[in-house]
Z-matrix of the N, CA and C atoms (Angstrom, degrees):
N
C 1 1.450
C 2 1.530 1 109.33
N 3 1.232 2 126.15 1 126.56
C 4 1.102 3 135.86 2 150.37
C 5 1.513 4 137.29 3 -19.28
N 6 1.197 5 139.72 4 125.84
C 7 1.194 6 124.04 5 -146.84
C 8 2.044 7 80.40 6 -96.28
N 9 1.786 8 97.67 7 161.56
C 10 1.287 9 103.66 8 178.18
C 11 1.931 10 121.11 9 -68.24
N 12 1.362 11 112.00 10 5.69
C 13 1.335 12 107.78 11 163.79
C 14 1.292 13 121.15 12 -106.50
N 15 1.271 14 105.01 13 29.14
C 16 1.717 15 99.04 14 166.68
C 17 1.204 16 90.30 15 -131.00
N 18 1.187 17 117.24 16 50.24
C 19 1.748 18 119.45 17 159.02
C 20 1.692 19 111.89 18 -97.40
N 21 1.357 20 112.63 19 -50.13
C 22 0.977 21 105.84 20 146.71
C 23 1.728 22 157.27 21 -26.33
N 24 1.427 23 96.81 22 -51.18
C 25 1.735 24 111.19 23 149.62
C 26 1.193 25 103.23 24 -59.75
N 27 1.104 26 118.82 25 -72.55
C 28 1.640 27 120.51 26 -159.94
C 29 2.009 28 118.49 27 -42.42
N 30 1.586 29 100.69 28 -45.97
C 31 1.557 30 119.89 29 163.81
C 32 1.671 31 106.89 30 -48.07
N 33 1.143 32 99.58 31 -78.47
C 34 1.696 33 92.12 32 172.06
C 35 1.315 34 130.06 33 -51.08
N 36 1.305 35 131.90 34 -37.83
C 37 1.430 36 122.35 35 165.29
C 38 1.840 37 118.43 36 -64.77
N 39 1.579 38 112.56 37 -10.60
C 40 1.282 39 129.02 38 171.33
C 41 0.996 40 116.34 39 -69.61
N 42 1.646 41 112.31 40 -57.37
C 43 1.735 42 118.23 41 171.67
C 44 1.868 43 117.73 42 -57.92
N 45 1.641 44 102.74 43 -42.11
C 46 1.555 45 99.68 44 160.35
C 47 1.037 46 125.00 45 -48.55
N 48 1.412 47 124.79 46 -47.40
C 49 1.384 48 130.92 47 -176.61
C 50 1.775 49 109.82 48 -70.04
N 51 0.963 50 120.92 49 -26.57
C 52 1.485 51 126.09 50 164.93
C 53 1.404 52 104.49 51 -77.01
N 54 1.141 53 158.14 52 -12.43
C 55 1.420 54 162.49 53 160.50
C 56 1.031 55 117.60 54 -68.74
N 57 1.596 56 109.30 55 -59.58
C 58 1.892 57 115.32 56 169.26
C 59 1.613 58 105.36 57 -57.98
N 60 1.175 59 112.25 58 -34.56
C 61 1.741 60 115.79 59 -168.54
C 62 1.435 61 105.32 60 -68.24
N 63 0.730 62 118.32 61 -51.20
C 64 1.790 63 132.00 62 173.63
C 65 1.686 64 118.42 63 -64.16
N 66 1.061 65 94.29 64 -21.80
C 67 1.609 66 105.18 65 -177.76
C 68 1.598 67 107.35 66 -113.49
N 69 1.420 68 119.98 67 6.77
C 70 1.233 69 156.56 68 150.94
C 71 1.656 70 95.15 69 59.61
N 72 1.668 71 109.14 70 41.23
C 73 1.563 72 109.39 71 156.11
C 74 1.468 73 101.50 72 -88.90
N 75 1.506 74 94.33 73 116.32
C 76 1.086 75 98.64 74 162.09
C 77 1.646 76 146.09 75 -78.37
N 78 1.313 77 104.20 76 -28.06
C 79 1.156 78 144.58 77 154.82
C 80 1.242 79 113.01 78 -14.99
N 81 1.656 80 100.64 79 -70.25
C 82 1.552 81 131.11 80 169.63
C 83 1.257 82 103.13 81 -56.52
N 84 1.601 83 131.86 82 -63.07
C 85 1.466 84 113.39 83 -177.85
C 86 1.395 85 133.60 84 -69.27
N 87 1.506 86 110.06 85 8.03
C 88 1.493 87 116.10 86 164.71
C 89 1.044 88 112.91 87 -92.75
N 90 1.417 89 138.32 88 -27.27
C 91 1.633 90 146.57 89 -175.67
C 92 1.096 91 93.88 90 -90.71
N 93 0.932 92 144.05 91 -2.22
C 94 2.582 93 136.44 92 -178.30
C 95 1.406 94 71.36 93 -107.55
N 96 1.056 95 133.60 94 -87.10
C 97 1.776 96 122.63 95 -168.08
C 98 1.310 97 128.01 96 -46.12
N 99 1.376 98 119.87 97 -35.00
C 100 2.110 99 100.41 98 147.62
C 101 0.782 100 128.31 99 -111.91
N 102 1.736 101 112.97 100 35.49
C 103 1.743 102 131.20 101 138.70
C 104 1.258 103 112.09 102 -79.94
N 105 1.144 104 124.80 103 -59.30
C 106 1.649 105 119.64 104 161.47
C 107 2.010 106 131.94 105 -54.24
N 108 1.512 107 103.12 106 -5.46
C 109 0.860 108 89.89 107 158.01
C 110 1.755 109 123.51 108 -122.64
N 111 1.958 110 108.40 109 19.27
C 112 1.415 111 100.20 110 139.15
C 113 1.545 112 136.17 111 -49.67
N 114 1.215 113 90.19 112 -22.53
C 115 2.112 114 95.87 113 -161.72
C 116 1.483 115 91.71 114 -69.58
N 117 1.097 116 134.65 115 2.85
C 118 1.641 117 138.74 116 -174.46
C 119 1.965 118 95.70 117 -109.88
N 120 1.154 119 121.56 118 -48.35
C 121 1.160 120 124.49 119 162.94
C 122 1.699 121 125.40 120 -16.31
N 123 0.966 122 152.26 121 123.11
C 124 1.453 123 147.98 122 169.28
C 125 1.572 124 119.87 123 -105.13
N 126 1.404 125 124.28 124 32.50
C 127 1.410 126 143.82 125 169.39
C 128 1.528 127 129.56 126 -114.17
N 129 1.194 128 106.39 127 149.33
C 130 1.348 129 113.05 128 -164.66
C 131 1.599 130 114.47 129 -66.66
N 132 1.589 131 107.57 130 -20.09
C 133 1.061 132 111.59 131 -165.70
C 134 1.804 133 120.73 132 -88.74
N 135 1.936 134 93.56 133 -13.17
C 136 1.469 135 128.20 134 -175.98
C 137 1.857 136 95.94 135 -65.84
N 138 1.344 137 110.02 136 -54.71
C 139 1.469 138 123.34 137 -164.05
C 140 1.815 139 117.10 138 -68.52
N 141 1.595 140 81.00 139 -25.28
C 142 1.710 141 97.98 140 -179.55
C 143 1.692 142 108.78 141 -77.05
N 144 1.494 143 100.86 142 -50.52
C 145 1.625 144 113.05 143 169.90
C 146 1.582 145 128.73 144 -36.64
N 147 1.480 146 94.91 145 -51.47
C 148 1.089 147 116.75 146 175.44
C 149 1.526 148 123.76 147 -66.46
N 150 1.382 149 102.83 148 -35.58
C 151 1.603 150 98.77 149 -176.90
C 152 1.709 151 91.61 150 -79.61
N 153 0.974 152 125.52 151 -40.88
C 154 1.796 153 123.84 152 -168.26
C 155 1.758 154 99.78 153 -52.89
N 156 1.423 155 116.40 154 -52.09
C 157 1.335 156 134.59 155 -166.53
C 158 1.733 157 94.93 156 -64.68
N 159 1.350 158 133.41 157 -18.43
C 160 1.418 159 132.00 158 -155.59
C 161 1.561 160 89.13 159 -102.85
N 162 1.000 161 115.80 160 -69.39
C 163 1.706 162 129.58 161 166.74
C 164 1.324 163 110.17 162 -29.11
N 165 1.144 164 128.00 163 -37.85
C 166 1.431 165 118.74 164 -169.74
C 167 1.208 166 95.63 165 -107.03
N 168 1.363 167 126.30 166 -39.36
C 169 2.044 168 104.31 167 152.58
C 170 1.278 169 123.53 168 -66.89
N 171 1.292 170 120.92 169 17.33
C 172 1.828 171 110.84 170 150.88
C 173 1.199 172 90.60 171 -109.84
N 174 1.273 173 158.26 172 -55.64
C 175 1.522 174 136.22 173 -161.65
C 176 1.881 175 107.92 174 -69.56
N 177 1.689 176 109.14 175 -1.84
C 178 1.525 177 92.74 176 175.87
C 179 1.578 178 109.12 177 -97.11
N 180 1.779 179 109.19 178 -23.93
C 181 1.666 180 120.36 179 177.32
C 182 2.007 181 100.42 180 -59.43
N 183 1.536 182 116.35 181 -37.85
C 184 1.143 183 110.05 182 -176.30
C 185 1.887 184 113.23 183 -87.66
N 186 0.901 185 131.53 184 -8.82
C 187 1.760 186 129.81 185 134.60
C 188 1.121 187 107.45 186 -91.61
N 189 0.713 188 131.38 187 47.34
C 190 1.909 189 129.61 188 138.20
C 191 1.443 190 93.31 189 -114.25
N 192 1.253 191 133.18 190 -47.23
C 193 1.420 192 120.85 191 -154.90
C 194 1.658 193 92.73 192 -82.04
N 195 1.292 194 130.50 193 -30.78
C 196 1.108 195 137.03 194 -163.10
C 197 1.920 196 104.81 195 -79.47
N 198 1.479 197 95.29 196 -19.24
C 199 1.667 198 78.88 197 168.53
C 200 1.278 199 126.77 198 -113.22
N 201 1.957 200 116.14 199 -14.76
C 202 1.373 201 131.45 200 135.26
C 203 1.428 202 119.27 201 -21.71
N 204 1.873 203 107.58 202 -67.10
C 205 1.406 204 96.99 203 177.01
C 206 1.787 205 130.72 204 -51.95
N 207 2.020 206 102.40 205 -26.83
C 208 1.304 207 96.47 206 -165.20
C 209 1.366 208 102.09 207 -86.46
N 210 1.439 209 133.57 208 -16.75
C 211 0.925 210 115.72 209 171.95
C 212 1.751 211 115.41 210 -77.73
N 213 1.212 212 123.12 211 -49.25
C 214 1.133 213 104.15 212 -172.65
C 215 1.926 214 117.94 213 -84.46
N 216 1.575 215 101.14 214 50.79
C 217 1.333 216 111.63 215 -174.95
C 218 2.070 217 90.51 216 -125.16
N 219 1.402 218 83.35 217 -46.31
C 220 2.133 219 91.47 218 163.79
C 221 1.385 220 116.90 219 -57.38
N 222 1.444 221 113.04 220 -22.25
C 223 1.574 222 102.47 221 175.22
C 224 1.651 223 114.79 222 -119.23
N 225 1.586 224 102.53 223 26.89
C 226 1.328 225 96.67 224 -172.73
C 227 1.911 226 131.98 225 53.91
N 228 1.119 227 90.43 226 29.03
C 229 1.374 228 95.95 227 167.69
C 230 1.412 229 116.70 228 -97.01
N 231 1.424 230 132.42 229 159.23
C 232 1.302 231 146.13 230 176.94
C 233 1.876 232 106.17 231 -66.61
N 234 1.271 233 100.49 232 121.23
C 235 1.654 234 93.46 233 -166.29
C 236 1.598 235 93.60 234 -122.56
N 237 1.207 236 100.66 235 15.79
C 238 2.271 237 106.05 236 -175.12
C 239 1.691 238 93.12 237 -67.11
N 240 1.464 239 124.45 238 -82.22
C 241 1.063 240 120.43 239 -178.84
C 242 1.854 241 126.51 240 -27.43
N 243 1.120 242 95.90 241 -56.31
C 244 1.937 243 115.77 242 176.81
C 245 1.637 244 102.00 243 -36.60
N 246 1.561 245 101.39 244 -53.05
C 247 1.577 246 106.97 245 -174.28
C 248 1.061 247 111.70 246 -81.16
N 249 1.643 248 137.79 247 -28.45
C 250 1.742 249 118.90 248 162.86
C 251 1.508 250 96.93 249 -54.62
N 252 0.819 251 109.30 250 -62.45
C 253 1.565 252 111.03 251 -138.47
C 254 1.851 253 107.00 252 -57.79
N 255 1.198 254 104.35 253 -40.85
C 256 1.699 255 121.34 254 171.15
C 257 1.083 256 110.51 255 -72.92
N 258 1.208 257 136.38 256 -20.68
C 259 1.563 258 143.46 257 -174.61
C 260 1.820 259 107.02 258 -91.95
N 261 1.296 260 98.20 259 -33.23
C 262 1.087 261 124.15 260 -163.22
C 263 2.161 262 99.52 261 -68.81
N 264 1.194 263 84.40 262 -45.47
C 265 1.910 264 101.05 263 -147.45
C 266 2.307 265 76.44 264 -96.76
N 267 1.051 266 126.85 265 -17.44
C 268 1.515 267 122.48 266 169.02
C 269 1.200 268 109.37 267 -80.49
N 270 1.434 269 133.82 268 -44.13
C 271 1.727 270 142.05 269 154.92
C 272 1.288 271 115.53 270 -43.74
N 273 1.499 272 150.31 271 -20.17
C 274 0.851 273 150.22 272 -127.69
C 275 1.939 274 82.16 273 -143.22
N 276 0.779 275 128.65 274 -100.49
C 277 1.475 276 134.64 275 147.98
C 278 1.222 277 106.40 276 -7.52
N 279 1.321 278 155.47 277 -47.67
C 280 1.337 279 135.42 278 164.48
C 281 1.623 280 103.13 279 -75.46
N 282 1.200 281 133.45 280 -33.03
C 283 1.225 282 128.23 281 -175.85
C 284 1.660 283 109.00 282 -76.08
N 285 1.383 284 104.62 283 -4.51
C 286 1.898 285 102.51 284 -173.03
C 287 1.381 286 100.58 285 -89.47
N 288 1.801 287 115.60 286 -17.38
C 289 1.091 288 123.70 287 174.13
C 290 1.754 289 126.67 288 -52.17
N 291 1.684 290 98.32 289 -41.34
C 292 1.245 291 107.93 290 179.15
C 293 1.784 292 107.94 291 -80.59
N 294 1.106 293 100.77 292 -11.22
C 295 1.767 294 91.60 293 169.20
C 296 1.479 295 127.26 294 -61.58
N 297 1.262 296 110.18 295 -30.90
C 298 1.395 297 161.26 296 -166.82
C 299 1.765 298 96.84 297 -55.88
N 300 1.658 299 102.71 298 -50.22
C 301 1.320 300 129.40 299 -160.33
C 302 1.712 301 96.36 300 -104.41
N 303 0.820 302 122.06 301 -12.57
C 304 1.723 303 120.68 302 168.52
C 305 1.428 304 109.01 303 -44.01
N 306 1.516 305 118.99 304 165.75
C 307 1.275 306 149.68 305 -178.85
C 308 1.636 307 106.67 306 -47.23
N 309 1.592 308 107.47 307 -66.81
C 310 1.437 309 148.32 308 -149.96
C 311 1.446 310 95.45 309 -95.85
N 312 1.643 311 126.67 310 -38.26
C 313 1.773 312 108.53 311 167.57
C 314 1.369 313 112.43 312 -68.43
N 315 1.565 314 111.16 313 -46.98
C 316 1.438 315 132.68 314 -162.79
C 317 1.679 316 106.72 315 -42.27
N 318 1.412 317 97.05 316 -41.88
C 319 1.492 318 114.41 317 179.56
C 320 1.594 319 108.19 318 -74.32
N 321 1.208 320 133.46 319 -39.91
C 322 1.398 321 138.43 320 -178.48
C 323 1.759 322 94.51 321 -63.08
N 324 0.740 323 88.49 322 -62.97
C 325 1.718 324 100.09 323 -178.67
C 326 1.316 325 124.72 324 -63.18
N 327 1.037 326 107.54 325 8.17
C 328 1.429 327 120.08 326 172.19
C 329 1.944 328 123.69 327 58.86
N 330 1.459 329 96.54 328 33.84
C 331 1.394 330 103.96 329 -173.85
C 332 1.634 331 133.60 330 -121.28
């Protein structure tokens, strides 16, 4: 079993996977689903994956927000909120990365 700080990773690669799902890459929702089921994995190479796979879901939350903003900057809409909130949930997701790198995963992961 997974130690309780890679719940965190796991949440964020969940909300990614609800992003690709909605944005109906599918592609994407097959790779968040055997990214989420490294965190069951007990290898060094599982923990490494995972942080790479976390990183590149904060640089994809920040082009999403980056083309949200341009569109709703073309129609004059208020895009302040759009960018906490997307900025917000890409910070969080790069920061689940460093959980990844904790004491208590490092050890799950065999590293």
């Amino acid at each position: 079993m997974p130690p309780p700080i890679l719940l965190a990773p796991a949440f964020a690669l969940a909300v990614l996977g609800a992003h690709f799902y909605r944005a109906q890459l599918w592609i994407g929702v097959g790779a968040v689903v055997l990214l989420l089921a490294t965190v069951f994995v007990k290898a060094r190479w599982a923990g490494i994956l995972l942080q790479v796979a976390l990183v590149a879901g904060a640089l994809e939350w920040i082009r999403t927000a980056a083309a949200f903003i341009a569109v709703r900057e073309s129609t004059g809409q208020s895009w302040t909120r759009l960018a906490l909130i997307l900025g917000t949930v890409a910070a969080l997701t790069a920061a689940s990365a460093l959980a990844v790198r904790s004491a208590r995963a490092r050890r799950h992961f065999g590293a």
